[in-house]
C-alpha positions in Angstrom: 138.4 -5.2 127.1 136.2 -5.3 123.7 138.5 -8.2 122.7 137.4 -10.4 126.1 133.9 -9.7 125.5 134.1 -10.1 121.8 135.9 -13.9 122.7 133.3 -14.5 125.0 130.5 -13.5 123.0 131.7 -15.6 120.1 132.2 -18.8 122.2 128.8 -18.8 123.9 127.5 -18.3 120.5 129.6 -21.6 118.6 129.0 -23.4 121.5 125.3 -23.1 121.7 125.3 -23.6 118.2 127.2 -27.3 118.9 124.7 -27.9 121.7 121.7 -27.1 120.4 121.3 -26.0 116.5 117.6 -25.1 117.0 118.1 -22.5 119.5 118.4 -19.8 116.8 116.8 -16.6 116.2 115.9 -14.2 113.9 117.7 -10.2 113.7 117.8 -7.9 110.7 116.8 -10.9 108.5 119.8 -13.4 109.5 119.3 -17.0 111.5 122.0 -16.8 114.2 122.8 -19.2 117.4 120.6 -17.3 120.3 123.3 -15.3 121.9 122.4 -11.6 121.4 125.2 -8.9 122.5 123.0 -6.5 122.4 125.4 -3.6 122.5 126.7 -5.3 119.3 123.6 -4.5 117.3 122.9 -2.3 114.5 119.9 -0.8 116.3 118.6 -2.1 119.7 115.7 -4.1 120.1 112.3 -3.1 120.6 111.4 -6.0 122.3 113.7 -8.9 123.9 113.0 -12.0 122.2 112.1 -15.1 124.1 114.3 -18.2 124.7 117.8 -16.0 123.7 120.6 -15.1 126.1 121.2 -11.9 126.0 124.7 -10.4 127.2 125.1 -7.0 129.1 128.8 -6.0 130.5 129.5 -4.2 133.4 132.5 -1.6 133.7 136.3 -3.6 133.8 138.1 -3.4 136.9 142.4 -4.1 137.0 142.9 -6.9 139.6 146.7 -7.1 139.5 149.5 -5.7 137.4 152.5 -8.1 138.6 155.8 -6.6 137.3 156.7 -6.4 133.7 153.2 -8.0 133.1 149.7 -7.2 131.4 147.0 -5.9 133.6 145.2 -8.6 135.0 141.7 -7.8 134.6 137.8 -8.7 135.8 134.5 -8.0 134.2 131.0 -9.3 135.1 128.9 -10.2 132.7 124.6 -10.4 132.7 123.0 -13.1 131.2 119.3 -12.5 131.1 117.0 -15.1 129.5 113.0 -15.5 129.4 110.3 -18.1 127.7 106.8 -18.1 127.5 106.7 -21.9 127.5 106.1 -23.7 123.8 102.4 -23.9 124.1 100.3 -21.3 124.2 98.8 -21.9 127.9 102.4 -21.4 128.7 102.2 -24.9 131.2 105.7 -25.5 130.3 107.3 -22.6 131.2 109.1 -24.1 134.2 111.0 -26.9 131.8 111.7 -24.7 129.3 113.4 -22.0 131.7 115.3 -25.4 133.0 116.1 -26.3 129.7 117.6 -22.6 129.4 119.5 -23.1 132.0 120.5 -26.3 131.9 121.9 -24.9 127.9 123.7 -21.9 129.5 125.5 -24.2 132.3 126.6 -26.0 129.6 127.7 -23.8 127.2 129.8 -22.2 129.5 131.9 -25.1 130.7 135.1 -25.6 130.1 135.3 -22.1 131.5 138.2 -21.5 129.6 139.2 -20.2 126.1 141.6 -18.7 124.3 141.2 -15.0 123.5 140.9 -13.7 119.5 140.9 -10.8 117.6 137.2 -10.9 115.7 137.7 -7.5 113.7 139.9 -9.4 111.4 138.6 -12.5 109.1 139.3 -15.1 109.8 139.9 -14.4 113.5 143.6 -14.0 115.1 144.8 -15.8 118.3 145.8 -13.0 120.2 148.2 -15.2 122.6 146.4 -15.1 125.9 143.6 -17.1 127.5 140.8 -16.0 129.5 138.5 -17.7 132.1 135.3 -17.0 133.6 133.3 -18.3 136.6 130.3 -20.5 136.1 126.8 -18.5 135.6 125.6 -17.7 139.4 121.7 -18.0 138.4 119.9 -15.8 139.7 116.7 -15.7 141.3 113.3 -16.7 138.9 111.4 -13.7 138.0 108.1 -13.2 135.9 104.6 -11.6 135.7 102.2 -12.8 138.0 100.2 -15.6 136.7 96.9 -13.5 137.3 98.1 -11.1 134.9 95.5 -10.5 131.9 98.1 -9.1 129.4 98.7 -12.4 128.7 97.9 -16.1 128.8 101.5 -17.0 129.2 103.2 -14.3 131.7 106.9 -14.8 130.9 109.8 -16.5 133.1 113.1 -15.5 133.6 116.2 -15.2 134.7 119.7 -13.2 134.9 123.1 -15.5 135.6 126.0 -13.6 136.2 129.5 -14.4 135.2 132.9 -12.7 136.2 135.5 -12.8 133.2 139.3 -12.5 133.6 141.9 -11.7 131.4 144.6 -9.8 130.3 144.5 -6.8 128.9 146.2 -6.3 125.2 148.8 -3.5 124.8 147.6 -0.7 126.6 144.2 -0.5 125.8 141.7 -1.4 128.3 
């Protein structure tokens, strides 16, 4: 499974990069596209950082296993995002969260890709594709706008996204 979610991962990130080379941000001192696997990181983050996706996996599940074939298999993948808008007053929190989303509809399509091997450099083909669904968005969420921890009370939202694939050798 760590190869599907490693694919995945790394084609969100190239294709944000394509889409929109300011969406970037900052960990452990490297400017990266804004696609943070978060169980991919060195230490975890104290804090989420605004306008990023961030990625969180559920457990895999084996759809099919048609004769002398891989396992078929399906994962669902979280995307949570948030922004506090670009000005402080935060007014433009609503077209920024639409901008998100509008990146992270788009980034996602074609929902199709070929799968690779990323512990090797540069990356192998690994001879099998993968798909996903388009994100599901989720409801949007945020602190009440009476709030006075801040001027700005965030937005955000979670899309979710079921992966399919098949699984390499026999590990799952």
């Amino acid at each position: 499974m760590q190869f599907a979610k490693d694919t995945f991962y790394m084609t969100l990130r190239s294709r944000l990069a394509a889409l929109n080379p300011q969406r970037t941000v900052t960990l452990h001192g490297a400017v990266r596209p804004a696609v943070i696997a978060a169980e991919n990181e060195l230490t975890a983050l104290a804090d989420p950082l605004p306008d990023a996706f961030y990625l969180q996996w559920a457990s895999g599940q084996v759809l099919a296993q048609p004769p002398n074939s891989r396992l078929l298999m399906e994962m669902e993948c979280s995307i949570s995002y948030f922004t506090l808008g670009t000005v402080d007053s935060g007014v433009d929190r609503g077209r920024t969260l639409a901008q998100l989303d509008a990146e992270l509809l788009s980034i996602c399509q074609p929902c199709h890709t070929m799968k690779r091997d990323y512990t090797q450099s540069p990356s192998v083909d690994l001879g099998t594709g993968m798909f996903w669904t388009p994100p599901c968005l989720g409801e949007i969420s945020g602190a009440d706008a009476r709030s006075t921890t801040s001027l700005a009370p965030r937005l955000q939202r979670t899309a979710q996204v079921q992966l399919f694939f098949f699984a390499e050798g026999n590990a799952l």
